[in-house]
C-alpha positions as CSV (number, residue, x, y, z in Angstrom):
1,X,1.4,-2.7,57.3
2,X,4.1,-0.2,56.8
3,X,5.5,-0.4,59.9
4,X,6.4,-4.1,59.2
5,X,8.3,-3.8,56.2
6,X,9.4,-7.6,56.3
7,X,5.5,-8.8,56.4
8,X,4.9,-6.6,53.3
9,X,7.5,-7.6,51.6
10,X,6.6,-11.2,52.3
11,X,2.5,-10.2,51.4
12,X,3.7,-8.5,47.8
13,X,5.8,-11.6,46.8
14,X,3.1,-14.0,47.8
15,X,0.2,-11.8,45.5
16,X,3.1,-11.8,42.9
17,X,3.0,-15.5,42.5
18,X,-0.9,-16.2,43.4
19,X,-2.5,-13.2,41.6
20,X,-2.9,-11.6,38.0
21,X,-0.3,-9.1,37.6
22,X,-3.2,-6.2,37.6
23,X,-4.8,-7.7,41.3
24,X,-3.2,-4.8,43.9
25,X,-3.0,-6.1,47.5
26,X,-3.8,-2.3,49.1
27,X,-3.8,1.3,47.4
28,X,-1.2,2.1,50.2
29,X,1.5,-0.8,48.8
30,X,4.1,0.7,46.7
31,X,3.4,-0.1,42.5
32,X,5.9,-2.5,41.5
33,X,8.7,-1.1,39.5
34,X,8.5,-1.2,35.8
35,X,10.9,-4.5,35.0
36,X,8.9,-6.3,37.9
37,X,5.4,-5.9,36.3
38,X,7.4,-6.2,32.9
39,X,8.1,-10.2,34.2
40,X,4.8,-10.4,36.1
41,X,3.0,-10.0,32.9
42,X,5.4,-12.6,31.2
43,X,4.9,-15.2,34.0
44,X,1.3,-14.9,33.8
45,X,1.6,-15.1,29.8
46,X,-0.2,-11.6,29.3
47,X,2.4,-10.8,26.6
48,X,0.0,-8.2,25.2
49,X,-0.1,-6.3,28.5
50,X,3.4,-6.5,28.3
51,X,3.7,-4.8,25.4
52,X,1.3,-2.3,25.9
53,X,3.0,-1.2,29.3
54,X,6.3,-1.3,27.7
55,X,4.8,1.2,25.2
56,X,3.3,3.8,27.9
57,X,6.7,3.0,29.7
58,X,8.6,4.8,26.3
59,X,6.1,7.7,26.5
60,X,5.8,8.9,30.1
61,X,8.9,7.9,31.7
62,X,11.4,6.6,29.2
63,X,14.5,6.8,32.0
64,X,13.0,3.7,33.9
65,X,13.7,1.4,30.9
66,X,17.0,-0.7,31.1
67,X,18.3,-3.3,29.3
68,X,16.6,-5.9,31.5
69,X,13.5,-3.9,30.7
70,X,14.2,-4.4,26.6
71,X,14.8,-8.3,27.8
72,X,11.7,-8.9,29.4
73,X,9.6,-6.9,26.2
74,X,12.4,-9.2,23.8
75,X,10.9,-12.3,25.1
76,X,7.3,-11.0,24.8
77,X,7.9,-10.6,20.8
78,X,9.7,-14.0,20.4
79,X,6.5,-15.9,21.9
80,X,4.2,-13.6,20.2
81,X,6.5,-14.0,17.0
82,X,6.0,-10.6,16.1
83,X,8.7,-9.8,13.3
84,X,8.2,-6.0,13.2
85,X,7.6,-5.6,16.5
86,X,11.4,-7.3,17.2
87,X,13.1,-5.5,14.4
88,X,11.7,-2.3,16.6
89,X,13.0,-3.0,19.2
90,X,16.4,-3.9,17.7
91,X,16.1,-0.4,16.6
92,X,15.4,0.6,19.8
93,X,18.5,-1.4,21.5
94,X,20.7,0.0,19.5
95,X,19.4,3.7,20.3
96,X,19.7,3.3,23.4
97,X,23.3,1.4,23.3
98,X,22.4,-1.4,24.5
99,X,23.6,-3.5,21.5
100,X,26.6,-4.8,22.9
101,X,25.2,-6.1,26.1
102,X,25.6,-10.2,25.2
103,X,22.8,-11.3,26.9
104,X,20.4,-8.8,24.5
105,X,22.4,-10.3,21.7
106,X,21.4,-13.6,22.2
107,X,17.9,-12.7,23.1
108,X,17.6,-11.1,19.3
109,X,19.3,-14.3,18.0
110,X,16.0,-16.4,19.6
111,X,13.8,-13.3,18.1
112,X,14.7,-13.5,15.0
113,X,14.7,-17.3,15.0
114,X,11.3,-17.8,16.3
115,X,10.2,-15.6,13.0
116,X,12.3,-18.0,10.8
117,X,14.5,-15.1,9.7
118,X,17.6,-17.0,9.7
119,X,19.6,-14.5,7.9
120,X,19.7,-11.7,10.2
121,X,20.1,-14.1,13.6
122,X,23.4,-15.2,11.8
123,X,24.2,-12.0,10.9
124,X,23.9,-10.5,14.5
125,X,25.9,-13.7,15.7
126,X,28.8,-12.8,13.7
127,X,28.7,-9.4,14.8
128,X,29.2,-10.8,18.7
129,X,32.9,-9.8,19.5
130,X,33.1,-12.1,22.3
131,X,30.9,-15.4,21.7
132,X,30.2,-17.6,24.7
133,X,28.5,-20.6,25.1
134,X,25.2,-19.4,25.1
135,X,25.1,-16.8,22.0
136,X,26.2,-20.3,19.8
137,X,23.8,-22.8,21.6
138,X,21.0,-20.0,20.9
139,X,22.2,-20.0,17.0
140,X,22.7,-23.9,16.8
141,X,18.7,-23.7,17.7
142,X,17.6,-21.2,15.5
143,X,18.7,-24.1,12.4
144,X,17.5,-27.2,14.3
145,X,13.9,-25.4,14.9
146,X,13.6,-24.3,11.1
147,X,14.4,-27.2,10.0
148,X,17.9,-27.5,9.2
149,X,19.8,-29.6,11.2
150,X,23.0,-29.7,8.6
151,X,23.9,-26.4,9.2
152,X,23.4,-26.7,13.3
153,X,26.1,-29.9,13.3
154,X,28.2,-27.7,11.2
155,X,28.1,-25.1,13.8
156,X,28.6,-27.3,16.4
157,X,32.1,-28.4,15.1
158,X,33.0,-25.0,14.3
159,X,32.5,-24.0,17.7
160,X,34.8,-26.5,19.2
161,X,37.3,-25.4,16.5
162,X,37.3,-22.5,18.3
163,X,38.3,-23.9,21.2
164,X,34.5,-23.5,22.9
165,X,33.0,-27.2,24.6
166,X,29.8,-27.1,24.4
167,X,27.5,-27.6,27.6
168,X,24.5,-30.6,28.0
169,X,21.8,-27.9,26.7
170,X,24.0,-27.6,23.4
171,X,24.8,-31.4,23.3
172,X,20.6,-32.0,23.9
173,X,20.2,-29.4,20.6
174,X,22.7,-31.0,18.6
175,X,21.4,-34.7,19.5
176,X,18.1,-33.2,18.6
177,X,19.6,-32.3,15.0
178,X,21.5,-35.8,14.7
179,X,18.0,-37.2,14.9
180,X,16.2,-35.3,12.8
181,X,18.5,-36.8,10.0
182,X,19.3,-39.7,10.8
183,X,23.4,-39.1,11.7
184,X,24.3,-41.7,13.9
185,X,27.8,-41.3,13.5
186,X,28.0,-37.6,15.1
187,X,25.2,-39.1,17.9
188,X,27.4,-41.4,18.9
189,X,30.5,-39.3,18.9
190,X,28.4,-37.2,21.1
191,X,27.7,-40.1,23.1
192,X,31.1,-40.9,23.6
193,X,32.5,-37.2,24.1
194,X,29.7,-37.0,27.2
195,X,30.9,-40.2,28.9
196,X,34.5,-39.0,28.6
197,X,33.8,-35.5,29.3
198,X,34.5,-34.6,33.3
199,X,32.6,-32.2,35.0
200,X,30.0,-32.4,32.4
201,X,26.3,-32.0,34.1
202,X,24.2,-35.0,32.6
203,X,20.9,-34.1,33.5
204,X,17.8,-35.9,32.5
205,X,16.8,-34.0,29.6
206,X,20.6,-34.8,28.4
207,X,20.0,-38.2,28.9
208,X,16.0,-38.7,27.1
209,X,18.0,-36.6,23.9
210,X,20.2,-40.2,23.7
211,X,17.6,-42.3,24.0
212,X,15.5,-40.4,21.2
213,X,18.4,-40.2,18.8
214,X,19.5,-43.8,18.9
215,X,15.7,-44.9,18.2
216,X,15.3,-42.0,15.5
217,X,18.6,-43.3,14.2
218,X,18.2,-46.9,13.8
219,X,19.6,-48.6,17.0
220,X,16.4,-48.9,19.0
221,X,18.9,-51.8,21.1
222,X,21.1,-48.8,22.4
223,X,18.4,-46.6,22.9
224,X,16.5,-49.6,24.8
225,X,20.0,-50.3,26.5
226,X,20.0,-46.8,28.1
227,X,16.7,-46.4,28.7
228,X,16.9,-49.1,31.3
229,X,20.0,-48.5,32.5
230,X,18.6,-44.8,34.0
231,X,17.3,-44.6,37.7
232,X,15.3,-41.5,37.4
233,X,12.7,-41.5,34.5
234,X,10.3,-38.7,33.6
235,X,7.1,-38.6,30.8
236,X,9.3,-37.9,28.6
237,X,12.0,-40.9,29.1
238,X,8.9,-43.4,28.7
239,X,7.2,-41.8,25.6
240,X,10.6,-41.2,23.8
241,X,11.2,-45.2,24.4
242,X,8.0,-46.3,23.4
243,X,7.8,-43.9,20.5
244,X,10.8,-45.4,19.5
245,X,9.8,-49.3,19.5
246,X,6.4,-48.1,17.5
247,X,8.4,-46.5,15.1
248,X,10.6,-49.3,14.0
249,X,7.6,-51.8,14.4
250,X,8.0,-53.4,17.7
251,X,4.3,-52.6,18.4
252,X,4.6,-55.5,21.5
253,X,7.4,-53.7,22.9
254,X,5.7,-50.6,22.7
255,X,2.7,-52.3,24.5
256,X,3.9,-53.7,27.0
257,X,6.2,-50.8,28.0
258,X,3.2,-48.5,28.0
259,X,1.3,-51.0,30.9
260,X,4.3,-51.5,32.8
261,X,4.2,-47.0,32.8
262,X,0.7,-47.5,34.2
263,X,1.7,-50.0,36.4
264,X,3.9,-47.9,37.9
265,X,1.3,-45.2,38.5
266,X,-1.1,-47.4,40.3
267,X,2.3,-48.7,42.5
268,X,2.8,-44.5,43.0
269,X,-0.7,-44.0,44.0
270,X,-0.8,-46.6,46.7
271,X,2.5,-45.6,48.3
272,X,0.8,-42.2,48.3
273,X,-2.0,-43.4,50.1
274,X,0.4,-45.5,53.2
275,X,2.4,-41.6,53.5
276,X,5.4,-42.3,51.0
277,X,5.5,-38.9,49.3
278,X,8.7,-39.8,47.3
279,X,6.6,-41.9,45.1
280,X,5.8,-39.8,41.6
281,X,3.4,-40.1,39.5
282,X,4.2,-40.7,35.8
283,X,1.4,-39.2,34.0
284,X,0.7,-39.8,30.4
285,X,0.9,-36.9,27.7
286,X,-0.5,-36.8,24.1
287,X,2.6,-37.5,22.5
288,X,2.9,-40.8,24.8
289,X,-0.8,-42.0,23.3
290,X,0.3,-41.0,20.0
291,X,3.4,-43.6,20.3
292,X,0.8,-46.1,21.7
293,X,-1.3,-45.4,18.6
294,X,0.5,-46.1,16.1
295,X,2.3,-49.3,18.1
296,X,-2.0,-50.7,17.9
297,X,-2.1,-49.3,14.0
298,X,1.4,-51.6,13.3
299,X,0.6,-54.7,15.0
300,X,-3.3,-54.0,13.9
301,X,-5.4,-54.3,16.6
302,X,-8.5,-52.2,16.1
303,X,-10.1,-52.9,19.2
304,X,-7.4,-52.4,21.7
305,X,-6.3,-49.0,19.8
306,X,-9.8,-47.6,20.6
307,X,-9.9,-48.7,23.8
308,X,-6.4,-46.3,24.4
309,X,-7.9,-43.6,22.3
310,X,-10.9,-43.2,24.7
311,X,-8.8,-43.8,27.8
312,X,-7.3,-40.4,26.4
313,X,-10.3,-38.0,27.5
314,X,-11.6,-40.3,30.2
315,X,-9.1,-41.7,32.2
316,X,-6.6,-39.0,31.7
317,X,-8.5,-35.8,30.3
318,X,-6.6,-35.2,27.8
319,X,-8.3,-33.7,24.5
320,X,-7.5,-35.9,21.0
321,X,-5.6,-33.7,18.4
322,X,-5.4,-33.7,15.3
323,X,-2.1,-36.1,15.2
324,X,-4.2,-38.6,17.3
325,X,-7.3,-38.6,15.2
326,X,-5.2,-39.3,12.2
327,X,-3.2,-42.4,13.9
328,X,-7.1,-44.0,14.4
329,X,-7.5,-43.4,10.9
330,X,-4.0,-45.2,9.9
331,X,-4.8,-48.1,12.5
332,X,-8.5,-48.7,10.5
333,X,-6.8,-48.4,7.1
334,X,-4.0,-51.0,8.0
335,X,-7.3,-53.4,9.2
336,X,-8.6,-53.1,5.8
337,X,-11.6,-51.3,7.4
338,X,-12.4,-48.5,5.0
339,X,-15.7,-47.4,5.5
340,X,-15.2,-47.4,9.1
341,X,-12.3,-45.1,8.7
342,X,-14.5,-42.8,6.2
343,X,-17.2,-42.7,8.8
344,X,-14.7,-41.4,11.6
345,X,-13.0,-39.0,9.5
346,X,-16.9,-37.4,9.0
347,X,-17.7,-37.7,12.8
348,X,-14.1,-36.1,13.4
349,X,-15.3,-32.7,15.8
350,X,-12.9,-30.5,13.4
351,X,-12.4,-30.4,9.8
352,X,-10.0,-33.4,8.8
353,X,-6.8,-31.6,6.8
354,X,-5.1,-33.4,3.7
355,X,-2.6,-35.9,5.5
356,X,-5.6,-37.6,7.1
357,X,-7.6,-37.9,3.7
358,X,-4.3,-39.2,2.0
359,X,-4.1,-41.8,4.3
360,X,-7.4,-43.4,3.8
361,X,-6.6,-42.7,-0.2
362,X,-3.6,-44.4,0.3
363,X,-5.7,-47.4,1.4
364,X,-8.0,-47.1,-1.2
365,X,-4.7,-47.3,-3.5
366,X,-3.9,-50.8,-1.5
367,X,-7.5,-52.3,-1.7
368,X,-8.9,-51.0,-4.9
369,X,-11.9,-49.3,-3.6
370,X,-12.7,-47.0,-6.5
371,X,-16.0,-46.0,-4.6
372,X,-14.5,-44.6,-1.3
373,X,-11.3,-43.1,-3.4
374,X,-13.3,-40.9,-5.7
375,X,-15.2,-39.3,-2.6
376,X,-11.5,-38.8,-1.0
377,X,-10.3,-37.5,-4.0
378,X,-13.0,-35.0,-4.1
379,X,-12.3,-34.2,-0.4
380,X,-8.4,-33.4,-1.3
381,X,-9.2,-31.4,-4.5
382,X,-10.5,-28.7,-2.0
383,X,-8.3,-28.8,0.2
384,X,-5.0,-29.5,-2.1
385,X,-5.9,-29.3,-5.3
386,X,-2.3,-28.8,-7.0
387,X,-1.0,-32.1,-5.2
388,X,0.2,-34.5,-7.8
389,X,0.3,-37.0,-5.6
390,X,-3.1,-37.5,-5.2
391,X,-3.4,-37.7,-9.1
392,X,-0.6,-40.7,-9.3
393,X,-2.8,-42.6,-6.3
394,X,-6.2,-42.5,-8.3
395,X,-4.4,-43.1,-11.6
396,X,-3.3,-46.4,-9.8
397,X,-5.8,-47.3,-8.7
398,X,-7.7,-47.1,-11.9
399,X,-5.3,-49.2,-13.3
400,X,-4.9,-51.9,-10.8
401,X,-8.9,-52.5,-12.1
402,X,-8.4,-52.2,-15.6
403,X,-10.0,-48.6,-15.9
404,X,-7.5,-47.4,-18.3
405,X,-9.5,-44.6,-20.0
406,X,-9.9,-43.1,-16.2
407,X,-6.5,-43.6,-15.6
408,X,-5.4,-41.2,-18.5
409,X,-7.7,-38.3,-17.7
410,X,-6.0,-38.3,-14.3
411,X,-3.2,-38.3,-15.9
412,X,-3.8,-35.8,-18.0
413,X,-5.1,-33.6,-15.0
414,X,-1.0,-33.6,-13.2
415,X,-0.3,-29.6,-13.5
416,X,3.1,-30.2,-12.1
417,X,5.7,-32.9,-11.1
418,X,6.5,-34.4,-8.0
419,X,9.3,-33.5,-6.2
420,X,12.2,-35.5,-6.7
421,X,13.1,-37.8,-3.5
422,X,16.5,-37.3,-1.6
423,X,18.5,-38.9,1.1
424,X,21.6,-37.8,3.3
425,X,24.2,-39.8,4.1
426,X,27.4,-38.4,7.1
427,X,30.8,-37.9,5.3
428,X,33.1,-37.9,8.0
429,X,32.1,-34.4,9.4
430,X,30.1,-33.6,6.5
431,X,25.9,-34.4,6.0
432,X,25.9,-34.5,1.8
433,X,22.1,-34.9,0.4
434,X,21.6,-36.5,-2.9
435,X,18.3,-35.9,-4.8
436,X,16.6,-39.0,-7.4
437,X,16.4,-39.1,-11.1
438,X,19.6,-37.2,-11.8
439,X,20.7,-36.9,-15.2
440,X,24.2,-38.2,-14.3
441,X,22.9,-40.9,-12.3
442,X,20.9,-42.0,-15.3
443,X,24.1,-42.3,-17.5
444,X,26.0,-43.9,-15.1
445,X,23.3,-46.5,-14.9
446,X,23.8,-47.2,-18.6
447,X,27.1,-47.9,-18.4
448,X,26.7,-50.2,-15.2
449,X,23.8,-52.1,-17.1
450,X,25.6,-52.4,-20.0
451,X,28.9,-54.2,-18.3
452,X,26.2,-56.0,-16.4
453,X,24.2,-57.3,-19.7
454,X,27.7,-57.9,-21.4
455,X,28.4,-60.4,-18.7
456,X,24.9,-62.2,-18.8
457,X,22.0,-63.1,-21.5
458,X,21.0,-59.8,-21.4
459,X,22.6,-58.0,-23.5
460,X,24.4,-54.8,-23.5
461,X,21.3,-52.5,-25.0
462,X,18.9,-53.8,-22.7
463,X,21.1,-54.2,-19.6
464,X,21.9,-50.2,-20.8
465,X,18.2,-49.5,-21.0
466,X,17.8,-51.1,-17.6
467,X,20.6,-49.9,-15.6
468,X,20.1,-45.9,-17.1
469,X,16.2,-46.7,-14.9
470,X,18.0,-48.0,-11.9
471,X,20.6,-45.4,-12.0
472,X,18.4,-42.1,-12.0
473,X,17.6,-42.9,-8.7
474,X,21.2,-41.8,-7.6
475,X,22.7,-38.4,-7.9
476,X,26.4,-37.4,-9.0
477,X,26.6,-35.8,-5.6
478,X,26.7,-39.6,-4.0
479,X,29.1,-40.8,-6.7
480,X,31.4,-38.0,-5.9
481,X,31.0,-37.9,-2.1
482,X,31.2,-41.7,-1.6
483,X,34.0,-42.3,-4.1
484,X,35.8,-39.6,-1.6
485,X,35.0,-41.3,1.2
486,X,36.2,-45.0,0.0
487,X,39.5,-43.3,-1.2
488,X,40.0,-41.6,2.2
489,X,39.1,-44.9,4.4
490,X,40.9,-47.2,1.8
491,X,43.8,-45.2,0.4
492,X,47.1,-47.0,-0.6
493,X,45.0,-49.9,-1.4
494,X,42.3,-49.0,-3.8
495,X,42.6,-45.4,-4.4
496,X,44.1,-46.0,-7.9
497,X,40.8,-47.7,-9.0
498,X,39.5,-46.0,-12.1
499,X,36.1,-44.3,-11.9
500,X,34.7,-47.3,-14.1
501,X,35.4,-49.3,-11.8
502,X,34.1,-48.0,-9.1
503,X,30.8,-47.3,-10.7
504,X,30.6,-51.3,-11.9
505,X,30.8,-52.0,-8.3
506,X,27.9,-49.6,-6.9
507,X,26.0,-51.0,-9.6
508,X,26.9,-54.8,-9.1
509,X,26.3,-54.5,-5.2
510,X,29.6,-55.1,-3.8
511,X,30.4,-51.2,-3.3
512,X,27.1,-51.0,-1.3
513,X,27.9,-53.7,1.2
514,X,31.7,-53.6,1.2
515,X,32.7,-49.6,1.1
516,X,29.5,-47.7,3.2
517,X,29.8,-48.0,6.8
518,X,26.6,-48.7,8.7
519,X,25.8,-45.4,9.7
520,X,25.9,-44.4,5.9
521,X,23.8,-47.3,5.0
522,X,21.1,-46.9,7.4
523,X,20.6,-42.8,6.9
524,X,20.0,-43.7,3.4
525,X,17.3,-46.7,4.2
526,X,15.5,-44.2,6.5
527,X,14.8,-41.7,4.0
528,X,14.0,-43.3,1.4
529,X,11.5,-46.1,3.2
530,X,9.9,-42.9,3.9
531,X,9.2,-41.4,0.7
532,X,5.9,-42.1,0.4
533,X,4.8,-42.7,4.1
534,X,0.7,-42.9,4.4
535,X,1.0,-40.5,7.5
536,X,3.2,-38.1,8.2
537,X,2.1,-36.7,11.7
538,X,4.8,-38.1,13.2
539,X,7.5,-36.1,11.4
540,X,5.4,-33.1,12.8
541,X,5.9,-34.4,16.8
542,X,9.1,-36.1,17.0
543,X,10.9,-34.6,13.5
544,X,12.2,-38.6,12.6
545,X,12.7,-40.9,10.6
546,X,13.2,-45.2,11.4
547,X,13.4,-48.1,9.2
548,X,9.9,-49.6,8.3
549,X,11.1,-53.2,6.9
550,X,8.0,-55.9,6.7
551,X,8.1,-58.5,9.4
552,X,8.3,-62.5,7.6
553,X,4.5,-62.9,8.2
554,X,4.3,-59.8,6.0
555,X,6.1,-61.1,3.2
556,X,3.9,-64.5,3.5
557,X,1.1,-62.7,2.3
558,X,2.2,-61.3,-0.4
559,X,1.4,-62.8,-4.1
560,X,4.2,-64.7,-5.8
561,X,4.1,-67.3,-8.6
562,X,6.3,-69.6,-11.0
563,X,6.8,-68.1,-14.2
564,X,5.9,-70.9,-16.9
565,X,6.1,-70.5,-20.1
566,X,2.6,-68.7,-21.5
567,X,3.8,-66.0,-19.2
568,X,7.5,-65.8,-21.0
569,X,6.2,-66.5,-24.0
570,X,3.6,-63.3,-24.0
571,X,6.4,-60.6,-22.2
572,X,10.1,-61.0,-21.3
573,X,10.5,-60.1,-17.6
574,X,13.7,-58.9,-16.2
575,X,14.2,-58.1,-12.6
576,X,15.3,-54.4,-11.9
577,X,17.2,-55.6,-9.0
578,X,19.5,-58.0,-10.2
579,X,19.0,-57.2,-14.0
580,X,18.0,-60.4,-15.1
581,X,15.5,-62.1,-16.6
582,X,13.1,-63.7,-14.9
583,X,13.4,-67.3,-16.3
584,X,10.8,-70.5,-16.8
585,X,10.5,-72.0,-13.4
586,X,11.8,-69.4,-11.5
587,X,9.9,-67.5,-8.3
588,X,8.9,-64.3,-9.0
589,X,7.2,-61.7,-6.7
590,X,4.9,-59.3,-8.0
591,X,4.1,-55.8,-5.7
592,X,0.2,-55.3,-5.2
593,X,0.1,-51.8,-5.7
594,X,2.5,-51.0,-8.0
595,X,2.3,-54.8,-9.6
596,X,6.6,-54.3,-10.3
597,X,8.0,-58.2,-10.6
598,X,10.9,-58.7,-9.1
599,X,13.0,-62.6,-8.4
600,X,11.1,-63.6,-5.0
601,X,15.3,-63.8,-3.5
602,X,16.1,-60.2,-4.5
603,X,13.5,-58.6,-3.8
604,X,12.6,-60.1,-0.4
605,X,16.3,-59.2,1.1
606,X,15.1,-55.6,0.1
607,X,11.3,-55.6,1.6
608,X,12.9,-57.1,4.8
609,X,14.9,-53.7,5.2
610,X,12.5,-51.2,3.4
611,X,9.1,-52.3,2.9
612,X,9.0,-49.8,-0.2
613,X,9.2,-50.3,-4.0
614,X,12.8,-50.0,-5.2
615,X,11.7,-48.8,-8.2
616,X,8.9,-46.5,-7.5
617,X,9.5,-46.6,-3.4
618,X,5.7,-47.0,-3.0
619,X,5.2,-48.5,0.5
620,X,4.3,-52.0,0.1
């Protein structure tokens, strides 16, 4: 063998990507050097052994380390996410003077991210002298993966005000962070600034990043629009489509889209067969079969979502997660079919957490099935007993059957309140979040009620009573950044409006549908139809939000009557919506589970887009 240095060399790459890092060829074949056992170890995914030889590298022959060395061991510690271990080896960097090498740099950024320590990956970024492309796409990551996708599209347009363009793997992260709130403004600018943008590689994963942030976003019909405009498709081009139509409620769509993916297989496999090798295979994943989930749990067919759940392990070995075994649980629960989701939460092979008992206590809440709910409820007070949510569902639900002295011992049992909702709507540039039941919202309600009850039979103390309920459920931080908006889009023209003014028309309606662009409007439906969303697995996979408005044979079956006039007689009833009272003869809708009465006209227009409360925001 050594005197055919060319077949050796050919043998030792061939064990290096066939073998275990620790399998030698000969004892007469050199050992590798220390950075290529360093990367055979990381390619194999022994990060331990990487560590460890990285270690007996410092003691015996600490001359063979470089800074590739410290690269390959940085890596090791980000999968591992070993804090200490990094903030070691930073230590180490730096001893060795290696910090200013820009490649380690970023390398620590992704370190220090993958721990969640935020605070010291900025604070190494703005020690970088000379950022490039890569050291701000790495930082931009490090906020959308922990969770805070404001501050990544902030950084994005700060990096272009200095004069940086960003590259398709920046644009995929910043699309990502447009999705995961629901700004479809900055999407779309991206959208346009990548068809415009020459030279600019559009690869495939480029391209499934649009197509997930238009569905996240709203407009499943652009996201539907590019999907079928693109030649080349992969996994995740079809599951990011059909995740997309199951999200908003086209469970059909989602269907059919899913069969024609199979269809597509079956046409790939017989080409195979006749010699075509070009053909691929589109196989699949778990995320795909969660989409196709929760498209069977919308349009509520049982038996066809168990069919796809067992196709899962049989026809495509994969193994059900948890995320899957709590969309079978949503799909029964829609059906009505409590006891047969009880029974397959017991037979689950793994210990079902709290978001899977919520959602059958969430049906309960629906249905009034005291029985199953008070076995859930003693599920969730092991698992989560502090939730305060859970006390609120069975307090419902003992009221919706007239058990009111149940009811207040729940009640009594809330240790602490729920966390106030809050929505985000794009500014221009700017993402602003506004929280519910402010103090300032509440008083500006008044005084919108009260020029609202002036004007009607009302009255001005009980359209002021009315209007401070309606307006706790928006903050100051709205008023301020929306009255800044409207003066900036409409100045010359309206700008000298007085600030009650401008409060009497959010109030009265006309500021909501004349003043907030689309994009605005739409961010703020998302988040708040999704307040108090049975199941919540699909934030965990996909990070989104999407409208979930009832369809018209949704509203058909919900109770309304004609208010005569025993009903007026025993309680005046005034519609939140509109502020009015609900008059002899008049339509009127009551909610089943929070049993709110609303005009059947106003509060139909709002189901169609929400399918929540708007008082409460419980999902009808």
């Amino acid at each position: 063998m050594k005197r055919f240095p060319l077949v050796q060399t050919r043998v030792t790459k061939l064990f290096a990507i066939i073998c275990h890092p620790k399998v030698q060829l000969h004892t007469y074949l050199k050992p590798p050097k220390a950075n290529q056992a360093l990367k055979k170890y990381l390619s194999s995914n022994c990060i331990t052994e990487a560590l460890l030889l990285f270690r007996e590298l410092m003691r015996k022959s600490p001359s063979t380390i470089d800074s590739f060395s410290f690269l390959f061991v940085l890596k090791a510690c980000t999968q591992k996410h070993s804090a200490a271990g990094g903030k070691q080896l930073h230590t180490l960097i730096i001893k060795f003077g290696f910090e200013p090498i820009i490649y380690l740099q970023t390398s620590l950024i992704n370190m220090y991210s993958a721990g969640g320590n935020l605070l010291d990956a900025h604070r190494l970024f703005d020690e970088i002298t000379c950022k490039n492309i890569v050291c701000w796409t790495a930082l931009i990551s490090a906020y959308v993966d922990n969770k805070n996708p404001q501050k990544a599209l902030k950084l994005v347009w700060q990096m272009q005000m200095d004069n940086l363009e960003p590259d398709n793997v920046t644009l995929t992260v910043a699309l990502s962070a447009c999705a995961d709130i629901g700004a479809l403004e900055m999407g779309e600018w991206i959208h346009a600034y990548i068809r415009r943008k020459k030279g600019l590689h559009i690869d495939l994963s480029l391209n499934n990043s649009l197509i997930n942030m238009y569905a996240k976003c709203g407009d499943i019909v652009a996201s539907r629009r590019l999907f079928d405009s693109m030649k080349k498709k992969d996994v995740r081009t079809w599951t990011s489509m059909i995740v997309g139509h199951a999200l908003h409620g086209q469970a059909e769509e989602a269907l059919k889209l899913f069969s024609k993916m199979r269809g597509i297989n079956k046409n790939s496999r017989k080409h195979k067969r006749h010699g075509d090798c070009g053909s691929s295979l589109i196989v699949p994943n778990d995320v795909t079969f969660i989409g196709v989930l929760m498209a069977c749990s919308h349009a509520g067919i049982v038996e066809e979502g168990k069919q796809h759940f067992k196709s899962m392990s049989e026809d495509y070995g994969l193994e059900p997660r948890e995320s899957h075994f709590g969309c079978m649980v949503d799909l029964f629960c829609r059906a009505g079919l409590l006891n047969e989701a009880y029974k397959f939460i017991l037979e689950m092979p793994f210990k079902p957490n709290a978001v899977v008992w919520r959602t059958l206590l969430g049906a309960c809440t629906l249905k009034g099935n005291v029985e199953v709910a008070t076995e859930v409820r003693g599920r969730l007070l092991e698992l989560d007993p502090g939730y305060a949510g859970d006390y609120v569902a069975m307090s419902n639900i003992y009221a919706s059957k007239g058990m009111w002295d149940q009811k207040i011992v729940v009640r009594h049992h809330i240790k602490q309140q729920r966390s106030p909702g809050c929505s985000l709507i794009e500014v221009g540039t700017e993402i602003n979040e506004f929280v519910a039941a402010d103090e300032a919202g509440a008083f500006t309600g008044a005084i919108a009620g009260a020029l609202a009850g002036k004007a009607s039979d009302s009255g001005i103390l009980r359209g002021a009573g009315l209007g401070a309920i309606a307006g706790a459920v928006l903050s100051v931080e709205v008023l301020e950044a929306s009255r800044a908006y409207w003066c900036l889009e409409r100045y010359g023209s309206r700008s000298s409006s007085s600030m009650a003014d401008f409060i009497e028309e959010l109030f009265l309606g006309r500021f909501m549908e004349e003043q907030f662009t689309p994009a605005m409007l739409t961010a703020y439906h998302w988040q708040v139809s999704f307040a108090n969303i049975g199941y919540d697995e699909i934030h965990d996979t996909y990070g989104g939000v999407a409208p979930r408005g009832l369809s018209e044979d949704s509203l058909k079956r919900l109770p309304c009557h004609m208010v005569v006039e025993e009903t007026k007689a025993a309680q005046s009833i005034c519609c939140t919506i509109c502020l009015q009272d609900i008059e002899v003869g008049e339509t009127a809708r009551t909610l089943p589970h929070c049993h709110h009465v609303f005009h059947l006209k106003c509060v139909d227009i709002w189901l169609i887009k929400h399918g929540s409360c708007p008082v409460c925001r419980q999902e009808v």
